[in-house]
C-alpha positions as a Markdown table, in Angstrom:
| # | Residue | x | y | z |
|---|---|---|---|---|
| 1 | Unk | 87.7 | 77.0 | -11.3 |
| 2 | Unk | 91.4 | 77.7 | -10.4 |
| 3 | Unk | 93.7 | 75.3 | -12.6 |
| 4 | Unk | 97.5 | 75.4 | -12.1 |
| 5 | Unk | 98.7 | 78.7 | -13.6 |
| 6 | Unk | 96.3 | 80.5 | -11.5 |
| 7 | Unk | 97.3 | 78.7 | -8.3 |
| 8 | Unk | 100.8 | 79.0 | -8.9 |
| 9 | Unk | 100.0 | 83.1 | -9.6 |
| 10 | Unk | 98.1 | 82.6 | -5.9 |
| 11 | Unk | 101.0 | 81.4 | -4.1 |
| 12 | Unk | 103.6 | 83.9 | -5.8 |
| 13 | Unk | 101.2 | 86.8 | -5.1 |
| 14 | Unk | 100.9 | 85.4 | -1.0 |
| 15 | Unk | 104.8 | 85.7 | -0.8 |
| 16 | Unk | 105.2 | 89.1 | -2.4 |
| 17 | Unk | 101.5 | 91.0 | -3.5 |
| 18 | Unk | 103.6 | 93.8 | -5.1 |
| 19 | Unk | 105.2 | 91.8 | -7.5 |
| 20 | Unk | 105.1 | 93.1 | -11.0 |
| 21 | Unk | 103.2 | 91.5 | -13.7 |
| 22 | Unk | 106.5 | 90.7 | -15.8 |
| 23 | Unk | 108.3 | 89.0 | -13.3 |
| 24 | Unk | 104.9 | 87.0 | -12.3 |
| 25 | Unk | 104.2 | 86.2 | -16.3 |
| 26 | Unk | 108.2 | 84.9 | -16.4 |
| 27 | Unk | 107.6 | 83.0 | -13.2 |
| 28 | Unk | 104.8 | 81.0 | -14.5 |
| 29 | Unk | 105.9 | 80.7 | -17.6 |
| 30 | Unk | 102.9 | 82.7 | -19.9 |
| 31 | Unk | 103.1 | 86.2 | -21.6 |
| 32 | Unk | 101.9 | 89.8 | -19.8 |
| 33 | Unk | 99.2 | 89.4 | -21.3 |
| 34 | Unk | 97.9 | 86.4 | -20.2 |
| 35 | Unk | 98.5 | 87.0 | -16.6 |
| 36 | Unk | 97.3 | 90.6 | -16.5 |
| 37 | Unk | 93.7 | 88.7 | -18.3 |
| 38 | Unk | 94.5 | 85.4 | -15.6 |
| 39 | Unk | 94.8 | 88.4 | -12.1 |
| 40 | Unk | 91.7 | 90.3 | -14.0 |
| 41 | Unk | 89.3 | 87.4 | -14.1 |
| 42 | Unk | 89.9 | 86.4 | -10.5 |
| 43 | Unk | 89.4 | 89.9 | -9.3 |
| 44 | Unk | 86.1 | 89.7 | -11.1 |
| 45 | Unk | 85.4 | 86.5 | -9.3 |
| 46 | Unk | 86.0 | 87.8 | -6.2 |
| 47 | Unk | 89.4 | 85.5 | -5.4 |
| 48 | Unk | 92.1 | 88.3 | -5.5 |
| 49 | Unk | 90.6 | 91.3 | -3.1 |
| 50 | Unk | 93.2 | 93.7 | -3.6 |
| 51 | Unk | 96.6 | 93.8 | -1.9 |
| 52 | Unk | 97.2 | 95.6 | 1.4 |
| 53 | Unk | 100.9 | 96.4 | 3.9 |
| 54 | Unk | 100.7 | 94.5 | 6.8 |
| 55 | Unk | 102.6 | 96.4 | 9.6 |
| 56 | Unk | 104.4 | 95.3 | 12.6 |
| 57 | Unk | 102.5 | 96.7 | 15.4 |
| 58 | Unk | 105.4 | 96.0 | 17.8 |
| 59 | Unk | 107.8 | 98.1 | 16.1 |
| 60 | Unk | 105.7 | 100.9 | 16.3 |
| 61 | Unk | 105.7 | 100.7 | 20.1 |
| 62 | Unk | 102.9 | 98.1 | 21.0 |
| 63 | Unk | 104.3 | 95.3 | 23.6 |
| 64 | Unk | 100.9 | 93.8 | 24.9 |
| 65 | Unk | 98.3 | 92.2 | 22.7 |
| 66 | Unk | 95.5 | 91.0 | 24.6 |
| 67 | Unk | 91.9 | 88.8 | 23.7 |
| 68 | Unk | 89.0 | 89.9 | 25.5 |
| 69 | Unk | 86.3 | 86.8 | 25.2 |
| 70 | Unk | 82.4 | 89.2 | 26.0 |
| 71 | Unk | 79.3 | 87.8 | 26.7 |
| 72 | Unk | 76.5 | 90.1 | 26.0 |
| 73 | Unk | 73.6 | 90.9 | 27.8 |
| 74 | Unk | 71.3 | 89.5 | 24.8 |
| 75 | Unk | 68.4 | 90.8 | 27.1 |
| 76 | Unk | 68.5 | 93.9 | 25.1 |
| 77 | Unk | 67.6 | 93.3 | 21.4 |
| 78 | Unk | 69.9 | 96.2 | 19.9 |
| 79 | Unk | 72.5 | 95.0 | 22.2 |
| 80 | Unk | 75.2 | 93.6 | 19.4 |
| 81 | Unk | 74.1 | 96.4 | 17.1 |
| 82 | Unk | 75.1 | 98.9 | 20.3 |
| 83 | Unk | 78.3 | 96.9 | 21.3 |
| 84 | Unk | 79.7 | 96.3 | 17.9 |
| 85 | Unk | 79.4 | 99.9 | 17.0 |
| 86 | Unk | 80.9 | 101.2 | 20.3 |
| 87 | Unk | 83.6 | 98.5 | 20.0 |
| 88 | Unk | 84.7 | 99.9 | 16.4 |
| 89 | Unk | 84.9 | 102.9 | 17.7 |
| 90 | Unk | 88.2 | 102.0 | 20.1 |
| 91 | Unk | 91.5 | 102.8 | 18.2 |
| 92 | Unk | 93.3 | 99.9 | 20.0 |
| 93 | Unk | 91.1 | 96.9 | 18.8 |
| 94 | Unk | 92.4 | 95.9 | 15.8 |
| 95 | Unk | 90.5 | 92.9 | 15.5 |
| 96 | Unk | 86.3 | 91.7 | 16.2 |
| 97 | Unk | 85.2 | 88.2 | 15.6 |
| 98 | Unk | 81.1 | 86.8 | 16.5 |
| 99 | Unk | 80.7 | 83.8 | 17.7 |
| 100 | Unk | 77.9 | 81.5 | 18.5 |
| 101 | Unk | 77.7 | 79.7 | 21.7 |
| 102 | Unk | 78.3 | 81.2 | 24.9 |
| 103 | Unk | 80.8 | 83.6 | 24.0 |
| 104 | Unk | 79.5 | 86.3 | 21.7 |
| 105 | Unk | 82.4 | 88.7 | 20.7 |
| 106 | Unk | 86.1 | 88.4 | 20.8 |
| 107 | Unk | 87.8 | 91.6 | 20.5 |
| 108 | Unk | 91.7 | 91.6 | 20.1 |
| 109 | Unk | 93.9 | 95.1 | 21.1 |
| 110 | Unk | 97.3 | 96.2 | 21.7 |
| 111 | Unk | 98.2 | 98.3 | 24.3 |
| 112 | Unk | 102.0 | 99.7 | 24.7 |
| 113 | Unk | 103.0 | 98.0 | 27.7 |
| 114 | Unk | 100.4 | 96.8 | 31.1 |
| 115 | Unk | 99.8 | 100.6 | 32.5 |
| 116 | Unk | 98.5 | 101.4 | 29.0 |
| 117 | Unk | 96.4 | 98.0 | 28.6 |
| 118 | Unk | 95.0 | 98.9 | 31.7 |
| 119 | Unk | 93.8 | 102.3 | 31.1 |
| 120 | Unk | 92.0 | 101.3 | 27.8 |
| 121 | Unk | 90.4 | 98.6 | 29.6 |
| 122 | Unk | 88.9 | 100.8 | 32.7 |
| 123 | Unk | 88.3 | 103.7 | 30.5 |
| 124 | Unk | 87.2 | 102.0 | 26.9 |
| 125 | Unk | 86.3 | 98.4 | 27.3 |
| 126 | Unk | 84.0 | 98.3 | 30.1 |
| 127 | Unk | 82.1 | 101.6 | 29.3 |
| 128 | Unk | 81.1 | 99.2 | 26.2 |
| 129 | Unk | 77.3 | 98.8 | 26.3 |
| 130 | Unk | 75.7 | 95.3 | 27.3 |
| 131 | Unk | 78.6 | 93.2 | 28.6 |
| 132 | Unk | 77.4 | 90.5 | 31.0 |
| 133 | Unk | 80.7 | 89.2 | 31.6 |
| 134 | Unk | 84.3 | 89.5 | 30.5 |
| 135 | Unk | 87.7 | 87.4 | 30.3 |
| 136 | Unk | 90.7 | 88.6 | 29.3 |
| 137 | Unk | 93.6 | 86.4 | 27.5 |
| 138 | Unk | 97.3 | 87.9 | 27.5 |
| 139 | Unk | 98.9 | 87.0 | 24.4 |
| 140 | Unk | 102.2 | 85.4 | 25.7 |
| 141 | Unk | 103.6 | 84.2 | 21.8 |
| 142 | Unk | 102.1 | 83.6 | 18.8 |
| 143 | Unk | 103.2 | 80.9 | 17.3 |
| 144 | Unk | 101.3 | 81.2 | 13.6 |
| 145 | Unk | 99.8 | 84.2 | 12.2 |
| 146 | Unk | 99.8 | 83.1 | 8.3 |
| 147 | Unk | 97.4 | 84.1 | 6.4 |
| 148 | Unk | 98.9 | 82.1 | 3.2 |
| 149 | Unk | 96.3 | 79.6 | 1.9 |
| 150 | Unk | 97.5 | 76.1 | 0.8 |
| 151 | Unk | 97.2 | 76.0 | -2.7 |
């Protein structure tokens, strides 16, 4: 169980997840040592995952983001195995999420501007196996994309 000191590490570590040791041991008010032991038990817990660079896609050249809601063809028993696969393999999804209920899959990609969202859809979305019907949602703003937990 988290207590204080280890929440308090959370939410430093959300704003900033290369922050060094020192500065997060001075922060929370404990010694290296403690912290470095505090970070090491909830790696081995599972809670801290590692740390990763998020990067813009748009200022690398990406203007259209894009959510395709699938419905598979469940007719075939392989056919999430087959979709899912094929669907990893397409550079420009950066996102898959299953679902139950009617739709099954929700793949989100960028595209750099309409022409370019339109050529990965007519040559690399629908030559995905199994799709039974397709709806795609242009991203117009996003108006929260934290990732932060409340703690």
């Amino acid at each position: 169980m988290l207590d204080d000191v280890d929440r308090r590490l959370l939410r430093l570590l959300q704003v900033d997840p290369g922050r060094g040791v020192p500065d997060l041991a001075e922060a929370v008010g404990s010694t290296v040592a403690r912290v470095t032991r505090r970070l090491d038990l909830m790696r081995e817990a599972g809670v801290l995952l590692g740390s990763r660079i998020a990067i813009d896609w748009r200022a690398l050249g990406y203007a259209v983001a894009v959510s395709l809601r699938i419905t598979l063809d469940k007719t075939q028993s392989r056919a999430f195995d087959e979709f899912l696969a094929a669907a990893r393999l397409v550079p420009e999804v950066i996102e898959i999420q299953t679902f139950l209920g009617r739709v099954d899959v929700r793949l989100s990609l960028i595209a750099r501007d309409l022409a370019d969202y339109q050529r990965i859809y007519r040559e690399l979305i629908l030559e995905l196996p199994h799709i039974a019907d397709i709806e795609a949602l242009m991203n117009v703003a996003t108006i929260k994309a934290d990732e932060s937990l409340p703690l």
